[in-house]
C-alpha positions in Angstrom: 7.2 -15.5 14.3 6.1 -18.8 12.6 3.2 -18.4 9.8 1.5 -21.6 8.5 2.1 -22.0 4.8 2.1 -25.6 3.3 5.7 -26.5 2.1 5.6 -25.9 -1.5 5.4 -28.6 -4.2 8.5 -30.7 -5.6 9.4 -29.3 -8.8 10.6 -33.4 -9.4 10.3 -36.6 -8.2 12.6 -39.7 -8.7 10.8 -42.3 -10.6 10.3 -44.5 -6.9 8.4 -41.4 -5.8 6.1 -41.5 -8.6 5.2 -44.8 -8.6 4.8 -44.7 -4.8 2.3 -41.4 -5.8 0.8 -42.6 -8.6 0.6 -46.6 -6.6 1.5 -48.4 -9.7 4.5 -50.8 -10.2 7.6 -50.6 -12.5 5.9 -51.9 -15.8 3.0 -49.7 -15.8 4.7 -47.0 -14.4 7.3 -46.9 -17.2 4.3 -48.2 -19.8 3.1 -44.2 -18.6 6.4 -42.4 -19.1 6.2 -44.2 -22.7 2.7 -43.2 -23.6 3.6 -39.5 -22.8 1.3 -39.6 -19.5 4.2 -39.0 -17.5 7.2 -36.5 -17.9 10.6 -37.3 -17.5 14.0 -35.1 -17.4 17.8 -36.6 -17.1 19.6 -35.2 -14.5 22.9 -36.3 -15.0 21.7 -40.5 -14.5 19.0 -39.9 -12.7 15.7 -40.0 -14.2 13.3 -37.6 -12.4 9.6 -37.2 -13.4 8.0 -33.6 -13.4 5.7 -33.7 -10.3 2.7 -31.5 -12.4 2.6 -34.2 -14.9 1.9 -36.6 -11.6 -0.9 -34.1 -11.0 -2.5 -34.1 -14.4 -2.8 -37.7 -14.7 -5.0 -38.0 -11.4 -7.1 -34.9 -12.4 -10.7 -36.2 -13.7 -11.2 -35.9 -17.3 -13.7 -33.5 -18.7 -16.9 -35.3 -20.3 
């Protein structure tokens, strides 16, 4: 029996993903990761970027 549930969020993304997600280039995207806007972790030599810090940046801020 098959049920409906919605695959369940990436923990990470690699840093193509994000700026795919996100639809910025290279220099802003990496301008982001500096500012702290956008979480990183190594993994080995990959760079991967937290997918809920993807989430907080497009959420509206609060007046």
């Amino acid at each position: 029996m098959q049920t409906n549930t919605p695959d369940p969020k990436p923990l990470l993304v690699n840093c193509q993903t994000a700026q795919h997600l996100l639809g910025v280039r290279n220099t802003k995207f990496w301008a982001l990761v500096k500012a702290g806007a956008v979480e990183t972790v190594k993994l080995g030599d990959r760079t991967m970027v937290r997918y809920a810090s993807l989430e907080r940046l497009a959420e509206p801020k609060a007046a």
